[in-house]
C-alpha positions as CSV (number, residue, x, y, z in Angstrom):
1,X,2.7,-14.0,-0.1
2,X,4.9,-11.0,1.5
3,X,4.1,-8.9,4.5
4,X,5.4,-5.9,5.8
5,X,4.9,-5.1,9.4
6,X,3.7,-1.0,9.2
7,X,5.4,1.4,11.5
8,X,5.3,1.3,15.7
9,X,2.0,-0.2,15.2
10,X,3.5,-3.7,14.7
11,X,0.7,-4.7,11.8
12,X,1.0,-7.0,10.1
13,X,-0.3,-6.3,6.2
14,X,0.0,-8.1,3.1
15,X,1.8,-7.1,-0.4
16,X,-1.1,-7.0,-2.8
17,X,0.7,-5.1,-5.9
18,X,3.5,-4.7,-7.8
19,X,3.9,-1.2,-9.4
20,X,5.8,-0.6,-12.3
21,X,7.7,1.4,-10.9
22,X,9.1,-0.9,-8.2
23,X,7.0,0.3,-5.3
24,X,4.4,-2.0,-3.7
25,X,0.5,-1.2,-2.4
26,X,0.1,-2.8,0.7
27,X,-3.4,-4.3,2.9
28,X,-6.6,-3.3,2.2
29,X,-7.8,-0.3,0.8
30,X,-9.3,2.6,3.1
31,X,-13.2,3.0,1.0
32,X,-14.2,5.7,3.8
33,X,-14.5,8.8,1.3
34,X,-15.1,8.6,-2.6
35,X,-11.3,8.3,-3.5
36,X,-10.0,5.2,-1.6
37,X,-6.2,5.2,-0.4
38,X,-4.1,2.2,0.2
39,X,-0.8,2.7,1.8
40,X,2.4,2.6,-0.2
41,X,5.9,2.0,-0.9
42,X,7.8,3.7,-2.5
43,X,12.0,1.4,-3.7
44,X,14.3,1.7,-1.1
45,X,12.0,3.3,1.3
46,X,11.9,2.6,4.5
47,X,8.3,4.4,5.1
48,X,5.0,3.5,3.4
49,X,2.4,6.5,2.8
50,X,-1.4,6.7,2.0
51,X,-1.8,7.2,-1.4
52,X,-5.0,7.7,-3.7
53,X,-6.3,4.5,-6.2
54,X,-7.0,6.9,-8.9
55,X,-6.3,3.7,-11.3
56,X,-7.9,0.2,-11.1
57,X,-6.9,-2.9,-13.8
58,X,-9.4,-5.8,-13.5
């Protein structure tokens, strides 16, 4: 398992998916409103963002 550790927070979250683009969803996804978010990163970023689950493979 991979972690990342998320900006000046010092959190500690886990690498749940692979995209096929290269980027990777990370920790647990926010199910507050009707379109969850999870945050994101993009190759060679240094930043993750929050970024809608508009897709989900079971």
């Amino acid at each position: 398992m991979k972690y990342r550790t998320l900006g000046r927070t010092g959190i500690k979250v886990r690498q749940n998916y692979g995209c096929g683009n290269g980027g990777y969803l990370y920790g647990y996804p926010n199910k507050t409103a009707a379109l969850w978010t999870t945050s994101y990163l993009a190759p060679n970023s240094g930043a993750g963002v929050s970024t809608p689950i508009s897709t989900v493979y079971q």
